[in-house]
N, C-alpha and C positions, 0 to 999 in steps of 0.2 A: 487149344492154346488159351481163350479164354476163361474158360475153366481152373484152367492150372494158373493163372494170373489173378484169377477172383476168389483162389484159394490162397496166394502168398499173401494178398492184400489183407482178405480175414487175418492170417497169421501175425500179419503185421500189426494190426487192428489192434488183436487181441494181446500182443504184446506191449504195447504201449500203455493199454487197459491195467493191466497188472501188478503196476506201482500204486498207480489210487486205487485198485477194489485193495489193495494191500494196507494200508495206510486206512482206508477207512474202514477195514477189519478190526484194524489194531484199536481205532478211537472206541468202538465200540464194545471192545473188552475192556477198555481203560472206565467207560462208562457204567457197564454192567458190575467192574469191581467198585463205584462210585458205591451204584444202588445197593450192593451187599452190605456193606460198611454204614450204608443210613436206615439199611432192613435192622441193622444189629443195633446202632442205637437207639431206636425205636421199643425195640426189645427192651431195651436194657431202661428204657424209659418205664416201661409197660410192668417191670420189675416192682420198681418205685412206688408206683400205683399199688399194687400188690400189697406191700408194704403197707400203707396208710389206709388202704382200706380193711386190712386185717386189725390197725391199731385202732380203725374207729367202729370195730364187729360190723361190717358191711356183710347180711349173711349173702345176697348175690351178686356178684362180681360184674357180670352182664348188666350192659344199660343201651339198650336198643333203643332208645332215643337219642341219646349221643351218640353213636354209629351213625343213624339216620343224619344227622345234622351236618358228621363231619362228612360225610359221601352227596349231600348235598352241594355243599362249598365244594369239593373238589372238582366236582361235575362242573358246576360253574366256573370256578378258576379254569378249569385244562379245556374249558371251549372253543372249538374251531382247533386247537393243538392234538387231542388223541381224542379220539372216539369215548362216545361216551358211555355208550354200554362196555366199553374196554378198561376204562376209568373205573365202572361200578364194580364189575368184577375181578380187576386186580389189586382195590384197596379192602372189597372184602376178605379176601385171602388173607389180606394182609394184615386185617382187625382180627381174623381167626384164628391166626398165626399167633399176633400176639397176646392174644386173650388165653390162648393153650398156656405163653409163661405163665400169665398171671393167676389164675387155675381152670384144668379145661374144662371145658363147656358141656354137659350130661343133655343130651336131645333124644327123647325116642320118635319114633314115627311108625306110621301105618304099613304095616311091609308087607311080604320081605323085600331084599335087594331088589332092584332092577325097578320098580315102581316109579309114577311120576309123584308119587307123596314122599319117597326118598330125592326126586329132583328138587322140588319147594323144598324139603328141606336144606339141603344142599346151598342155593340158592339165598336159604336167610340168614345161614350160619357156617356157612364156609365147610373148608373139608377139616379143617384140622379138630374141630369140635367131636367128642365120645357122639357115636350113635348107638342107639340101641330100637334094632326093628321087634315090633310086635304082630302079635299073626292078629290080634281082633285091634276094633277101635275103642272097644269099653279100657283093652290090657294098655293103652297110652294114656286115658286116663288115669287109669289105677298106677302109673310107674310116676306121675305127676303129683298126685295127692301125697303118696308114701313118701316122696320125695328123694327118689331115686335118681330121678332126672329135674334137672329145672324148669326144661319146656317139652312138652309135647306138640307134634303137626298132624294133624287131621283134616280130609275133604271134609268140606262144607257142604258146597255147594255144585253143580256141573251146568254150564251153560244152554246144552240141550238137555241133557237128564232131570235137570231139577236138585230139589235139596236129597244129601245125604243125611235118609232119616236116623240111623245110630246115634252120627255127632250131633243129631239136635235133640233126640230123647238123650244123651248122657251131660248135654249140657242144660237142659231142663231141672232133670234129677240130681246130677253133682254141686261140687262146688266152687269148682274152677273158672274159670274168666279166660273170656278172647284178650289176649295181649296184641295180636297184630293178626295181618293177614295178608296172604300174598296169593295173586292172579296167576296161574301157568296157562299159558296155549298147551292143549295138547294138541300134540304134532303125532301121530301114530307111525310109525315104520315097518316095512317088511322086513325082515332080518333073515337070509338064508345065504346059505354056502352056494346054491346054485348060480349056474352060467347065466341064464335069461329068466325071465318070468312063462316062456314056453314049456320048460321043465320044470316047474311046480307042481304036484300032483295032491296035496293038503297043505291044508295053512290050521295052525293054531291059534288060538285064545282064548280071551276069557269075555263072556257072552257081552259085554259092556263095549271093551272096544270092537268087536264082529258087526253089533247095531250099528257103531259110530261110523263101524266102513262097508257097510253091506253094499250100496250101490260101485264101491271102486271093486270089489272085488267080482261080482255080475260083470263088470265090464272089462276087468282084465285078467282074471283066473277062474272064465266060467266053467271049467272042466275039475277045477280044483276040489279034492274032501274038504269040507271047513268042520272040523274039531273043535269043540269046546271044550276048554281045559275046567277044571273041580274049582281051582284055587283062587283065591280073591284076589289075585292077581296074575294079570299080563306076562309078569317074568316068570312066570311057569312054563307057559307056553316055549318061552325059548328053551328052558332045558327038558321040554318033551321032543322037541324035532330036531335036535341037536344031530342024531344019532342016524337021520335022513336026511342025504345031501339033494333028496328030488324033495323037501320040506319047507317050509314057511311059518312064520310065528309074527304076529302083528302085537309090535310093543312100544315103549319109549325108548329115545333115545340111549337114556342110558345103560338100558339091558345089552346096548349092542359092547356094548365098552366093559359091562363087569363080567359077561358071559363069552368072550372075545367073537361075538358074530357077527360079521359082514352086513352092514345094509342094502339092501338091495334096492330099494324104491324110499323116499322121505313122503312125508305128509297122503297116506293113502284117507286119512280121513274125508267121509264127505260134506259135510260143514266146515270148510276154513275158518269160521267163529267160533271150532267148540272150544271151549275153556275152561276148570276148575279153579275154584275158590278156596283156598286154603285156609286155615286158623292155627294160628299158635296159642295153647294152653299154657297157662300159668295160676299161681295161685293168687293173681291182683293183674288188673289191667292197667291202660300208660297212661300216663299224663296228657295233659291237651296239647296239643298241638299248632291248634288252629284250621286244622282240616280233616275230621274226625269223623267215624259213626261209630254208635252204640245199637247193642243188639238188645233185645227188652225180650221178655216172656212174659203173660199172665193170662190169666182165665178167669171167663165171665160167665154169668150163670145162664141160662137157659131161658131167655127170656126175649120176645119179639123187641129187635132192637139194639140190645146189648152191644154186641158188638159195634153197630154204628155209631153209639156214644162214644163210644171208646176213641176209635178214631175220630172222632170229632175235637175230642178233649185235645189232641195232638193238632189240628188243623188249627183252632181255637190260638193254640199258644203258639203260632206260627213255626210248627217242626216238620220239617218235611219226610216221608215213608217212602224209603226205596224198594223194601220189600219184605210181602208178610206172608209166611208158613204156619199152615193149620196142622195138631198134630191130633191123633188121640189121647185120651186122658187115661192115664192106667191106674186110676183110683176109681174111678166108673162111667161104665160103659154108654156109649154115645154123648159122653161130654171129651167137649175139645179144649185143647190150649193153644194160644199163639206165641209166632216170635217173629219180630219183626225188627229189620233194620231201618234205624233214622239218621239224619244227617245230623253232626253238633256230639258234642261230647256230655256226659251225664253230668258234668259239672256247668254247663251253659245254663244262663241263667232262662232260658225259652225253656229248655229240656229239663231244669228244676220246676216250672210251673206247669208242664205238660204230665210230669209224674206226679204232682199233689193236686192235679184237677182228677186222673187216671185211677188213683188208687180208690175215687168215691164210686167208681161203676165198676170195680173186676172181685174175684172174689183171691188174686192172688198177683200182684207183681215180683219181679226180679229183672236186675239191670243183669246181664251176660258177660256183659265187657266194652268199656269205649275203648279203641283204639286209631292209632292213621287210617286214614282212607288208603288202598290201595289203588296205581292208576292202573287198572285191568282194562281198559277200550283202550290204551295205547296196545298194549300187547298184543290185543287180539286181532288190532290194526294188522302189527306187523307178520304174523301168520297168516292174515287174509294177503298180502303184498304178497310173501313168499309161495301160496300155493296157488298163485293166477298163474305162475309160472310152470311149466311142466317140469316135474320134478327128475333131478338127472342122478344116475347110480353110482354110489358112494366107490370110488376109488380107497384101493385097501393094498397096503405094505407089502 
């Protein structure tokens, strides 16, 4: 009996429920047809633009300092009202969107699909923007210069790995410039159609991320073959094990979504700090900001000390060195080049006296690019939060 009374009562409940979830169903599409109608004169603003910068030959259309500015203000206006990484990523869409009327956006990046250098991309320039993946880091280059595309994305940098040498002998020898740069956490995933991680029998990858996860997988798929896939990338891996449902392929995120496979474990990595460094190429870098670094190249000759001048000359004009990469010199053998990142943009007036003290001790400078500072120790914050947590398996449709 009370059972069958604490079921009318629900009924009842829920019948009364049913005029308001109704009615605030309805504001809600009333709202949502708000937001189309202000998507579209947006558009139709962005049109406009279009217009006036064709009559004043503007040859790029893109201005990734104004984007920055206005995602700034928004962030801060919708404070404590919507989240704010929800904020970043729904007005970017929405500058991608309309940047596509105005003329679309040409981006290559370091591919193929399923990479985290297609997620940074992603990430700077929305989805609506042309991508065009390349199998090397020299061929992003080369689709940049020719001007095929207007930006290229390439690793820099990796957290625990170190510099990626390619991007810094091509930006050495090229002639392109860092226009910006963005910080991704990598977050690694297992990605398999399997029931549990008990029936796993190999995993895939590519030898880069297997180092990154060697200890998670020791301790939860010791029986497992670990395969090392050929391809200079992780989304290989998923379309080698596709075809084995007792399989595993350790990738990013977004391999799971272009390749439709199921995550089965988030964050197998063992560093919760790893992180890459990205660079956007372009043919000129950004304007100052006010919160800047510039990347520098040059080489010194052979001589006890040299280089300690060098940095000195930078200590001297009060510029601060966040970080310096020694390369070899492919003009001859056992001489090196540097690149080093400073704080301040090439145009400050510290960083104009730090380059005309610099250029009396090297036997070659080049400024690489000033651009924003990226804030990457926030980020990597928030992946060391996420993987204190034990990570729970991804729920699928």
């Amino acid at each position: 009996m009370k059972s069958l009374s604490k079921s009318k009562k629900l009924q009842a409940e829920a019948a009364s429920a049913a005029p308001k979830l109704g009615g605030a169903r309805a504001r809600i599409d009333t709202i949502d047809d708000r937001i189309l109608d202000l998507l579209a004169r947006r558009a139709n603003v962005a049109k406009e633009i279009a217009v006036a910068k064709r009559a004043a030959a503007v040859e790029v259309f893109h201005d990734p300092e104004r984007e920055r500015l206005v995602l700034e203000r928004l962030v801060q206006r919708g404070e404590g009202r919507f989240p704010r990484d929800a904020i970043r990523a729904v007005f970017r869409e929405v500058m991608s969107a309309c940047l596509s009327v105005e003329e679309p956006l040409r981006v290559a990046y370091f591919g193929p699909e399923g990479t985290y250098t297609q997620m940074a991309a992603r990430h700077l320039f929305g989805l609506s923007a042309r991508y065009r993946e390349c199998a090397t880091i020299e061929a992003v280059f080369e689709a940049v210069e020719s001007r095929d595309v207007i930006y290229g994305v390439v690793p820099f940098e990796n957290s625990t790995e170190g510099a990626v040498s390619t991007t810094s002998d091509a930006l050495l020898e090229g002639r392109l410039m860092i226009r910006q740069e963005y910080v991704l956490p990598v977050a690694h995933c297992l990605l398999s159609s399997a029931p549990s991680l008990a029936s796993i029998t190999t995993v895939y990858s590519h030898p880069q991320a297997l180092a990154q996860s060697r200890e998670w997988i020791a301790k939860h798929l010791p029986r497992a073959q670990v395969v090392q896939t050929t391809s200079t990338s992780t989304a290989a891996a998923v379309r080698e094990m596709r075809a084995d449902e007792h399989s595993a392929a350790i990738a990013a995120e977004i391999a799971s979504e272009i390749y439709g496979v199921p995550i089965l474990q988030r964050n197998v990595q063992d560093r919760p700090e790893n992180a890459t460094r990205f660079v956007v190429l372009a043919r000129e870098d950004a304007k100052p900001t006010g919160k800047d670094r510039t990347t520098i190249a040059f080489g010194v000759t052979h001589h006890q000390g040299a280089l300690r001048r060098v940095l000195t000359d930078f200590e001297n004009a009060g510029v601060n060195l966040s970080r310096i990469e020694s390369r070899p010199s492919r003009k001859r053998a056992w001489q090196y080049v540097f690149l080093v990142d400073v704080e301040g943009h090439r145009t400050d007036p510290a960083l104009v006296r730090a380059l005309a003290a610099v250029k009396k001790n090297v036997t070659f400078v080049k400024v690489v690019g000033s651009y924003p500072r990226a804030n990457g120790l926030a980020a990597v914050a928030k992946v060391s939060k996420s993987v204190s947590r034990a990570p729970k398996k991804a729920k699928t449709a």
